[in-house]
N, C-alpha and C positions, 0 to 999 in steps of 0.2 A: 208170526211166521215161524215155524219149526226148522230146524236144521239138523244133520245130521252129522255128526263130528268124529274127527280121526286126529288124533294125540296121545302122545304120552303123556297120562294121567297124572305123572311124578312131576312135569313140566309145569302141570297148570295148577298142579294143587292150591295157589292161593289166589287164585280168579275162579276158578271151575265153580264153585260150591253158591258164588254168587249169582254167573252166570246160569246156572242150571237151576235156580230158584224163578229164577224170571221166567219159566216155563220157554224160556227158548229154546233148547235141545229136546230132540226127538232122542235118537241113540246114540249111542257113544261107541267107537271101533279103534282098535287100535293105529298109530301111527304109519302114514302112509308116505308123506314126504318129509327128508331129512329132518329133524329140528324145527316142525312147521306143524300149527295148531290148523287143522282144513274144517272147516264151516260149511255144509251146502243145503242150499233151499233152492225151490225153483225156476226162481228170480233173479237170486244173489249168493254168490260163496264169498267167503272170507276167510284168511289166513294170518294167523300172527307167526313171525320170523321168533323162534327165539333163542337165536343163536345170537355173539356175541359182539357183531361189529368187526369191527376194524382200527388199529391204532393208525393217528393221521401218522405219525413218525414212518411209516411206511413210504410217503408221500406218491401212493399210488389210493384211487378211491374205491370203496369195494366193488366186488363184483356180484355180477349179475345171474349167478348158477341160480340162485334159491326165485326169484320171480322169473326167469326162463321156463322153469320146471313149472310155477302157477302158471302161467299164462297156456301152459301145455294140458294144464291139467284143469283149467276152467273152460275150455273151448270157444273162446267167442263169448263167455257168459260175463256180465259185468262181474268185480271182482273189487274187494279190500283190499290191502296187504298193508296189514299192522307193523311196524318198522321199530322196535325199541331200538334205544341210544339212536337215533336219526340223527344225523349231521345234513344241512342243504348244502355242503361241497362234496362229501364225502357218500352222498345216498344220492347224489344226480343222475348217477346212469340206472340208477332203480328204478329213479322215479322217469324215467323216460321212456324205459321197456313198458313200464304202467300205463302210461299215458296215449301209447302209440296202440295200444290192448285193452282197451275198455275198461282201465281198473286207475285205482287209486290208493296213493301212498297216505296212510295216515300216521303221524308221529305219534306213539306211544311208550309207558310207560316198562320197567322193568322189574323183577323179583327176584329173590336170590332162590333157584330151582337146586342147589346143591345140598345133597344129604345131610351136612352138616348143619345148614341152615335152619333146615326142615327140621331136624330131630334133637340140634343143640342149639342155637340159638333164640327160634323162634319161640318154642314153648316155653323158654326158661328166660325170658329178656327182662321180666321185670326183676329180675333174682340177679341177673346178672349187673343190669341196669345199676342197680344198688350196690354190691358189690364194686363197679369199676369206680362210682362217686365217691366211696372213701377209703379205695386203694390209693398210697402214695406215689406221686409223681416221679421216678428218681432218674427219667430221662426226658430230655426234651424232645427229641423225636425216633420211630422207631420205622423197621421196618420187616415185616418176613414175605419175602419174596428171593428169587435164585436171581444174583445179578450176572445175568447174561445173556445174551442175545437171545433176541425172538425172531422166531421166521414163519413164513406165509409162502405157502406156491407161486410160481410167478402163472402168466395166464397160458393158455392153450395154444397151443399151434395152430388150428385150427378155427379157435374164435377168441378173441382178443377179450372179451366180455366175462369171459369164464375161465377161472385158476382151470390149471391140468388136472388138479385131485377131483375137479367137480364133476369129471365125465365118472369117476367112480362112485362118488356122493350123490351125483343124481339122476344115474343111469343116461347119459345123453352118449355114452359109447365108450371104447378101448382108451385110456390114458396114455397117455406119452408123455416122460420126464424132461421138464424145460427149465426145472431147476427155483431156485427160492430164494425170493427180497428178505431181507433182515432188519433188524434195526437195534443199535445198544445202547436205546435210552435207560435201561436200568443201569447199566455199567457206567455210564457217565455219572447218571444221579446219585450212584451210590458212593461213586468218590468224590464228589462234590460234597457229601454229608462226611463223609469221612475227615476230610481236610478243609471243612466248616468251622470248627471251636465250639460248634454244639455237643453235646454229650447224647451220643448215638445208639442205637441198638439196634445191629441187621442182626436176624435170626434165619434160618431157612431148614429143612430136610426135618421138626419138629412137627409132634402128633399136634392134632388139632385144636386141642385142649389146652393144650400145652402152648401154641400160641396164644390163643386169647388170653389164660391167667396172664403170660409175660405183658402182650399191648397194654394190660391194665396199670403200665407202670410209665406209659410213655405220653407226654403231653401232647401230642400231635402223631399221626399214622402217616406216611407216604403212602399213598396208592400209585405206585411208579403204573406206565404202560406195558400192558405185553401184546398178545396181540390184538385186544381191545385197547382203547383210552383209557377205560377202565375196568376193574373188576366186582367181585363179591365183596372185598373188603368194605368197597363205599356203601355196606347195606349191614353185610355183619357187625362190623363196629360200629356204624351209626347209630343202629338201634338196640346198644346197649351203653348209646351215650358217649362215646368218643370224638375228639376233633379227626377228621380223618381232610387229608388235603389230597386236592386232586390236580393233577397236572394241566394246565390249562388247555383247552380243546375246545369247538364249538358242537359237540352233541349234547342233549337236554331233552328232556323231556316234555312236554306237554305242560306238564305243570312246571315251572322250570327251576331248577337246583343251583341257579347261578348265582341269586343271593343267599344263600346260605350255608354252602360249602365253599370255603376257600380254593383257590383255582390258581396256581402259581406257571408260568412260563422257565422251567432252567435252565433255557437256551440262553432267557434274555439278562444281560446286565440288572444287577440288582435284586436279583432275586433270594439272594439269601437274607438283604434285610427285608423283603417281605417274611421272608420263613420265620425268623425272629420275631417279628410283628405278629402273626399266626399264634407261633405260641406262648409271647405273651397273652395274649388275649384269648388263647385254646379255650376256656370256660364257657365264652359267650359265642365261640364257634360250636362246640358242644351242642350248646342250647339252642341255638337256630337249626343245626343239621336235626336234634331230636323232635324241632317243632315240624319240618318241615316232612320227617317220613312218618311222624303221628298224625298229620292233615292231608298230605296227599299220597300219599306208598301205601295205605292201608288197602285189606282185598275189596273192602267195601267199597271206598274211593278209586281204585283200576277199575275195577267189572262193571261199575256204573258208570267211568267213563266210556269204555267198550259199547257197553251197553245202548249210550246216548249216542253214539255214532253209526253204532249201525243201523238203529230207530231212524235219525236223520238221511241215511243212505237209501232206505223200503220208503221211505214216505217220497221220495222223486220218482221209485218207477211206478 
């Protein structure tokens, strides 16, 4: 079956080329709904979310603006909607708008869609890859990120389902300011590293080059939260061979990343001699995160997951 597709092209650069091999796109048009890959065949549309989640530290779960807008925009027609970083606490009332609309939440995988990624990381990984293996260690953990609060709209007056900024995001009407949840888990994590006894390195406001030569110096990376769990880090430095630790959360992927990236809790007691633990054995965290986004992160391995799912989806109706 053909479909006709509405994306930014820059979004999907590392699926599209698979996906379009499979003779499953008819045409291709530009971007129609916010941060949303749209799919449509006669039968069936499908959408991947590829926007960024939601950090739990918010302790609110996301909202519902971007499958409102599907469910508006598929009419009654059965529908996908591909979810990266899926959390089943934090995607629940997604998945309930879905389910009440003839559609269905599927947990998928993510890519790092950012220019830098694209034009410095990815072509140059094996160069870098090599490079960071015998670059000297001279910190035990590092970090560039801005330690200060993150915030998120709170929801609409009007429908509790939907932040206020989403009546502008996804045309549902006039916004009205209701003001914005926060959270400063960077700020605490980062003075916990600070007055740790580990030998630390925050960097921030650094060109982007200029970050990753510094990480190459650091045994272990924080991926602190902003307003996702996670970020691009967990991809940039992965694959070029870094420990990269991530704060502990329950979104995953498909294929799931939970044994093989470290995952620490800094709420809870004890967690610094996990960090300890971490990076003494940073080498063979390394080596499992490298195994795991050369086996299942590749465009090859996403698009043919895609791919198998929406095959599985046309074969019921």
């Amino acid at each position: 079956m053909k479909f006709d597709c509405y994306l930014d092209q820059r979004r999907f650069w590392f699926i599209l080329p698979v996906i379009a091999k499979s003779g499953m796109i008819d045409r291709v048009f530009p971007e129609k709904i916010r941060k949303t890959g749209c799919f449509y065949s006669e039968k069936l549309n499908i959408y991947i979310d590829t926007s960024d989640g939601i950090a739990s530290d918010f302790g609110v779960p996301e909202y519902c603006d971007r499958i409102l807008k599907v469910v508006e925009d598929s009419k009654g027609k059965p529908f996908l909607f591909f979810k990266p970083w899926y959390s089943p606490t934090l995607c629940a009332p997604i998945e309930k708008v879905a389910k009440e609309n003839n559609g269905k939440v599927i947990p998928f995988m993510y890519w790092a869609d950012w220019d830098h990624f694209i034009h410095g990381i990815w072509p140059n990984r094996k160069e870098l890859f090599e490079k960071n293996k015998s670059t000297e260690k001279t910190f035990d953990v590092g970090a560039c990120i801005r330690a200060e609060k993150r915030i998120i709209p709170k929801p609409s007056k009007f429908d509790s389902r939907i932040s206020w900024k989403g009546y502008s995001w996804f045309g549902f009407g006039p916004e009205e300011d209701t003001g914005y949840y926060e959270h400063s888990a960077r700020v605490k994590i980062d003075h916990l590293l600070k007055n740790s006894g580990l030998s630390y390195d925050h960097i921030s406001g650094v060109n982007f080059n200029e970050y990753i030569e510094r990480s190459m110096s650091w045994k272990a990376l924080i991926d602190m939260p902003g307003i996702a769990c996670v970020s691009h880090r967990m991809f940039e430095n992965g694959w070029i061979g870094q420990c990269v630790v991530l704060c502990k959360n329950d979104v995953d992927f498909p294929y799931s990343w939970k044994e093989y990236y470290p995952e620490i809790d800094f709420n809870e007691d004890g967690s610094l001699e996990k960090l300890y633990s971490v990076i003494e054995n940073h080498e063979e965290w390394s080596s499992k995160i490298t195994h795991y986004l050369e086996t299942y992160c590749t465009p090859l391995k996403i698009g043919n997951y895609f791919l198998t799912k929406v095959n599985e989806e046309l074969e019921k109706l």
